[in-house]
N, C-alpha and C positions, 0 to 999 in steps of 0.2 A: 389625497390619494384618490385614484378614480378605479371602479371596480364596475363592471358591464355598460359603460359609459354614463355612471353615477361619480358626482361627485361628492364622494364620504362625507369629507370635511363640511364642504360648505352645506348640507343637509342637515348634519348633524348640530353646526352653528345656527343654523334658522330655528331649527325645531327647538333649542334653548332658547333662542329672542323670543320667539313664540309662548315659549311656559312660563318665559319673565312674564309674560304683558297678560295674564290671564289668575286674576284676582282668587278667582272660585275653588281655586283647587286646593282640596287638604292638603295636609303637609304630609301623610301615608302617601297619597298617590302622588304626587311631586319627586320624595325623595324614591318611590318606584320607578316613577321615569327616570330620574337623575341614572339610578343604578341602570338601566335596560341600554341608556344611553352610551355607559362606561363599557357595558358588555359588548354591542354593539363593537363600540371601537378600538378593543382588544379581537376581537375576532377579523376584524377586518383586517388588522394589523397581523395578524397571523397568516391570515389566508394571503399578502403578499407578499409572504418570505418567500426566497429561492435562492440559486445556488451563488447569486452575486452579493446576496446582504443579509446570509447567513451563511451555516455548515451546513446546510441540506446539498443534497450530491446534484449533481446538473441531470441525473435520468428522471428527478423527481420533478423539474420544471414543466409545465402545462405547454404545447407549442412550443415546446423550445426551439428556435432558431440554430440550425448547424455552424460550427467554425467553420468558414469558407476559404480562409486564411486569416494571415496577416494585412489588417487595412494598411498602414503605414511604409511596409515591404512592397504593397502590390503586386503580392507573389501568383502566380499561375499555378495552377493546377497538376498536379502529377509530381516528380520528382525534382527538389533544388538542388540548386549548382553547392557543390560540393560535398553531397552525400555518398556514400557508401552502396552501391547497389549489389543486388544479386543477379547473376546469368551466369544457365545454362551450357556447359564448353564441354568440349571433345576431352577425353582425357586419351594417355598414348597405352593404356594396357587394360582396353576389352575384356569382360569376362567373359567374350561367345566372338567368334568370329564369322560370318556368312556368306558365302561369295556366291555372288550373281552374276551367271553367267550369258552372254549376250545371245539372243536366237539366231545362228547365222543363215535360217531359213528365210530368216527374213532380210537381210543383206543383198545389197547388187552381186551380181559374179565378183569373185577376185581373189586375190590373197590377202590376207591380213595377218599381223602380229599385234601381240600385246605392247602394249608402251604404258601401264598403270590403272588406274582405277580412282573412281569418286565415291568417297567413304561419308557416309550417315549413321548416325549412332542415334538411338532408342532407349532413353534410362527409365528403367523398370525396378517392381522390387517383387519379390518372392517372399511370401512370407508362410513357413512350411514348419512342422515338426521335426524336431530330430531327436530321435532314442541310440542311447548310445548303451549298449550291455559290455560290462567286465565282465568276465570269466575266468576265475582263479585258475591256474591249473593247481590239482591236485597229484602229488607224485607219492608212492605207497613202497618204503622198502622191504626186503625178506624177510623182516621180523614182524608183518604188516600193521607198521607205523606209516602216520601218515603227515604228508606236508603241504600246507596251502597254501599258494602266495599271496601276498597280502593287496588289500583291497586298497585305493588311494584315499589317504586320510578323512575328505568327506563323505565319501562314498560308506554311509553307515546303514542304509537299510536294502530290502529287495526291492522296491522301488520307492523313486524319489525325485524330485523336481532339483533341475538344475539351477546355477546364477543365474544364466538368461533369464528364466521362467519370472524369477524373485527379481528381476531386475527389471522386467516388462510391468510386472503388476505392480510394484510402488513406484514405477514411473508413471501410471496410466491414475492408480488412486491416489497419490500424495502431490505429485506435479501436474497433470491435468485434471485432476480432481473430479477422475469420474468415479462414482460410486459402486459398491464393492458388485454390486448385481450386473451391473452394466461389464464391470470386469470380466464377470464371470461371462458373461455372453458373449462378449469377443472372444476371449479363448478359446470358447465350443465352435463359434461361427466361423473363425478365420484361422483356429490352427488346427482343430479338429481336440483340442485334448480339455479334458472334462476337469475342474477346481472347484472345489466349494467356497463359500465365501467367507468360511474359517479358515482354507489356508492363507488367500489373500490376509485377511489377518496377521496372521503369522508372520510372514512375509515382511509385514508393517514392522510387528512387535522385533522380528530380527534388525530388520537396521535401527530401530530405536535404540536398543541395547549396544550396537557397534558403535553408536554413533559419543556413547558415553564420555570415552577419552575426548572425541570433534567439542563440544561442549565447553568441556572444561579448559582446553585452548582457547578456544572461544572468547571463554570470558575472559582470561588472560587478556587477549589481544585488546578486549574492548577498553579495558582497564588501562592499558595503554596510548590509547588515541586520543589524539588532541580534542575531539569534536565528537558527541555522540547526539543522535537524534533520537527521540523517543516520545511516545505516544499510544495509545492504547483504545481497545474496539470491544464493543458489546458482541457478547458470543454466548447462544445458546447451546447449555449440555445436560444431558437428561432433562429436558425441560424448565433447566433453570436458567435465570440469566447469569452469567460470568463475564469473565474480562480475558480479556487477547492482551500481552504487553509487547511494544517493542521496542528496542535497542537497538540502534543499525549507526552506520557511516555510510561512504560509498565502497565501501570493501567489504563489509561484515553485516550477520544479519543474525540477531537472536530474537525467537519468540519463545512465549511461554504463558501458558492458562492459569488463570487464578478466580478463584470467587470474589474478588475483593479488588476494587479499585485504586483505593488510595495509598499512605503508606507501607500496611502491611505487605501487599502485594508488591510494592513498590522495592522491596527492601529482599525480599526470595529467593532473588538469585546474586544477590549479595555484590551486585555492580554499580548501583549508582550511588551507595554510601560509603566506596571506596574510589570513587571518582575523582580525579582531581583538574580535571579540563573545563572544556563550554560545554555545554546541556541544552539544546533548543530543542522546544518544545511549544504547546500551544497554551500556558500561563494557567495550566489545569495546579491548583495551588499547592498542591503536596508535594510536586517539586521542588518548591522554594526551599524546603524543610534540610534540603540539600544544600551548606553553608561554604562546604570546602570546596565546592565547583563554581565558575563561574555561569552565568544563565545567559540566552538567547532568544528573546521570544520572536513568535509565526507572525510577520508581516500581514501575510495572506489574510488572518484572520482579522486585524487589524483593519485591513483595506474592505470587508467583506461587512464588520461592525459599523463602520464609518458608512458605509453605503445606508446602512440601513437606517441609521440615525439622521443622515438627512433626507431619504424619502420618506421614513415615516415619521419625525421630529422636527423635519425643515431644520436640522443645523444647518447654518451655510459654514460652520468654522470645517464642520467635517468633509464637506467637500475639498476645500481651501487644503485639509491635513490629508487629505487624501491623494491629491497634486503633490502638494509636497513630498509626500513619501515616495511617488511614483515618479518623481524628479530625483530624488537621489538615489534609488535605484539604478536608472539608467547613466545617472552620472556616474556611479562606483563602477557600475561594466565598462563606461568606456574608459576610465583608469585602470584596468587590470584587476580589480579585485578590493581595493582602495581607496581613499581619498585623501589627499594631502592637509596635515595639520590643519593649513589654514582656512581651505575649503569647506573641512569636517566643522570647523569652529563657526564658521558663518552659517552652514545650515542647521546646527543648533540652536544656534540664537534666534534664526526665524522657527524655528520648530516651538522651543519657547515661548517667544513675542504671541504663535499663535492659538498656543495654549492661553494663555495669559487673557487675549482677547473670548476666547470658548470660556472662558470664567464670567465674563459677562452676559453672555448670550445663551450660556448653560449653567445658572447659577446655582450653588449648592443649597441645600431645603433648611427650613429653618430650625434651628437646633430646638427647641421651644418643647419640651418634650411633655405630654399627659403624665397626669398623675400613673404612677404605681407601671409605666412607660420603661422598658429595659430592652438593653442592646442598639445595635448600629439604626441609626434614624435611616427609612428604609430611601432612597435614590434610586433616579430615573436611570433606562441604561444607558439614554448618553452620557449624563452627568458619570454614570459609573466608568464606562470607557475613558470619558475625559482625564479620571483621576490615577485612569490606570496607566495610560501615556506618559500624564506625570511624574509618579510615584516611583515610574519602572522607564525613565528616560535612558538609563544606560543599557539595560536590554533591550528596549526595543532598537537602538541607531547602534547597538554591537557592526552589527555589519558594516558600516561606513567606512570605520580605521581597522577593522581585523579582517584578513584576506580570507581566512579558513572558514568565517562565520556567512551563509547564506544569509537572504531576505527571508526567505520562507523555512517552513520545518516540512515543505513535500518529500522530502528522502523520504521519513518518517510516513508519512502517510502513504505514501507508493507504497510505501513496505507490508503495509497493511491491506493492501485495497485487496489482494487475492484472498485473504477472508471474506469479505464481504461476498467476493462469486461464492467461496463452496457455500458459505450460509443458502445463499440464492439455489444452490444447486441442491444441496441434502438440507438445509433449515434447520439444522443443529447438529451435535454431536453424542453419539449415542452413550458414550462414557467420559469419563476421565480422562481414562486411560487411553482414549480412541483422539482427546483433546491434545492430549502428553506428546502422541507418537506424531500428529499433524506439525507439532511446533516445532519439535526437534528435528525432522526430515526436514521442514520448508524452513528450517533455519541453513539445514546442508547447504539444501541445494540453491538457494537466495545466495547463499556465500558463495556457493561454488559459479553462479553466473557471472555473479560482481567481479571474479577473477578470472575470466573468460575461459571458463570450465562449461561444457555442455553438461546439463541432469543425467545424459546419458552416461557419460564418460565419468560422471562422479559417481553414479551408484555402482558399474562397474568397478572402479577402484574399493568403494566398501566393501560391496562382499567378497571379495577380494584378499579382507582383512589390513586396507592399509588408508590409508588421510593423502589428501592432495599436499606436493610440496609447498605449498604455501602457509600450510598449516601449521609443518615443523619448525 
């Protein structure tokens, strides 16, 4: 590996032939160097992880180079042929009409008549307070009794913030994820009406409550899906670390906070140990624990190991398995989703053959154990990779003969990735319960997108008191 146009390796090979050939030196300061040396090239080896031969994110790469496209596509710039665009168009019912009429001072002499007009339209938005006051009447008969008419059922205090209002501010802090201050500032600035940032609060803590029966749907529905993806994100709350967990499909999307990462957590909301489908995920192990479901594991991550083991390990098998992998990927797409028996059967076999060959070239460590020496003889991580390709051959090439199983587990991680902004944006979470209310709305409204429901249109219907028909 070369790091400021040093070459690691071979410095760090010289400076060993060097400590051979030199008689004088204690055995304290020899095995100091040895150690300084090791250090050395674990550090270096860290310092050129990124987002290709590890899980570090591509914002964390030094210089990173932009996707410019596709090399292979030689796609151009700007919009591909057969996307979906957006424009701008007339609609036929104005909300303001204006007519311009022509100066006929400025006209040759003549007569003239009208025969139509050239119409432009201007789309604006207005975004304005509105107070609306009921006024019971009160009517008083001869016996001076009195009678009031009745107020409309939410209509419970002398003054009081409408749905819109509740429906603006958990759009602005639970879907755009701006913070409750910032909330509060827009209101004042652009409607003119004054919130603390305890109601916004509320506002929160209200749809969390509505959303109770959405939930437990929810988990219904996941329970019944062929295919769930799942994976989970460090999140800080009150200053502690916690865990984000997800659940999702392309239809559904459940989150939910826990202190604990592994099975306990795992087990909470009582879905994946009544699971009966695939499970793709990223081979985080307490999954496995899961017997009644079949597994899927994340290619991506795979493709991303293998990178790394041969820039900093020189496997050449992981190059070799990394072509491979990325050959039957594109094979299965251009099958529809697929690979015919026999096809699937031949790229296992070389998938095999080139395991079999990484067994030479990545040999396992010698069982040979020290005295009073307990647990797993510790292995290199390709050697660990390598045994995990093995070990777990039928989840990792799931995808090859089943149509429903992806290459990757990104559902999952897409699903995730809008924690990481609010972390970015507020850097934790002030409570629990400020955790609770994030999971459960951005579990709505995630679902309510995947079914081509706008955030807006879904909060709307909440407080409302009622679930999108998909739900039922």
């Amino acid at each position: 590996m070369t790091v400021d146009n040093i070459d690691v390796e071979a410095t760090i090979k010289s400076v060993q032939e060097l400590l051979a050939q030199e008689p004088n030196l204690s055995p304290a300061l020899r095995s100091t160097l040895d150690v300084l040396l090791v250090v050395v090239k674990l550090l270096v080896n860290r310092l050129t992880l990124n987002s290709r031969n590890s899980s570090k994110p591509p914002s964390s790469d030094p210089n990173r180079e932009r996707d410019k496209g596709s090399k292979e596509g030689n796609k151009n710039r700007g919009g591909q042929p057969g996307r979906v665009g957006t424009t701008l168009k007339k609609i036929d019912d104005p909300d303001e009409i204006k007519l311009l009429e022509v100066d006929r001072s400025i006209l040759p002499e003549g007569h003239y008549r009208e025969v139509g007009f050239e119409s432009r339209q201007v789309f604006d938005i207005d975004i304005s307070r509105i107070v609306t006051e009921y006024r019971a009447q009160i009517l008083e008969n001869e016996q001076g009794q009195r009678f009031t008419a009745p107020f409309p059922a939410k209509v419970t205090k002398a003054v009081q913030y409408g749905n819109g209002v509740k429906i603006q501010a958990v759009y602005l802090s639970q879907f755009q994820l701006i913070p409750y201050q910032r909330v509060q500032d827009y209101f004042a600035d652009q409607v003119g009406l004054p919130m603390s940032t305890g109601s916004i609060y509320n506002f929160n803590q209200q749809a969390f409550e509505l959303l109770a029966q959405f939930e437990q749907k929810l988990i219904v529905k996941l329970l019944a899906s062929p295919l769930l993806h799942t994976d989970e994100t460090g999140i800080n709350i009150e200053g502690k670390r916690q865990w984000l967990h997800c659940i999702s499909n392309d239809q559904l999307t459940l989150f939910y906070a826990h202190a604990k990462r592994g099975t306990e957590a795992m087990d909470a909301k009582n879905v994946l140990p009544q699971f009966r489908g695939i499970l793709c995920h990223d081979h985080w192990k307490p999954y496995f624990q899961y017997k009644d479901c079949s597994h899927a594991l994340c290619n991506a991550h795979h493709t991303r190991e293998l990178e790394r083991a041969y820039e900093q390990d020189k496997q050449q098998w992981a190059r070799e398995m990394q072509e491979l992998l990325e050959n039957i990927r594109r094979d299965v797409y251009a099958h529809g989703g697929s690979l015919p028996d026999e096809q699937a059967a031949l790229y296992t076999e070389r998938y095999r053959n080139l395991l079999k060959q990484a067994d030479i070239e990545c040999p396992p460590p010698e069982m040979n154990r020290k005295p009073g020496q307990r647990g797993r003889i510790k292995r290199s991580k390709s050697r660990n990779l390598l045994e995990r390709l093995r070990d777990f051959e039928q989840e990792v090439l799931r995808f090859m003969t089943n149509p429903i199983v992806p290459f990757t587990n990104n559902q999952g991680e897409n699903d995730i990735r809008m924690t990481k902004v609010h972390q970015k944006i507020s850097g934790c979470f002030r409570s629990q319960e400020g955790a609770d209310i994030f999971c459960r709305v951005r579990s709505y409204l995630s679902t309510c997108r995947k079914n081509n429901m706008s955030a807006t249109a879904a909060l709307e219907l909440l407080f409302a008191g009622k679930l999108p028909d998909f739900m039922m």
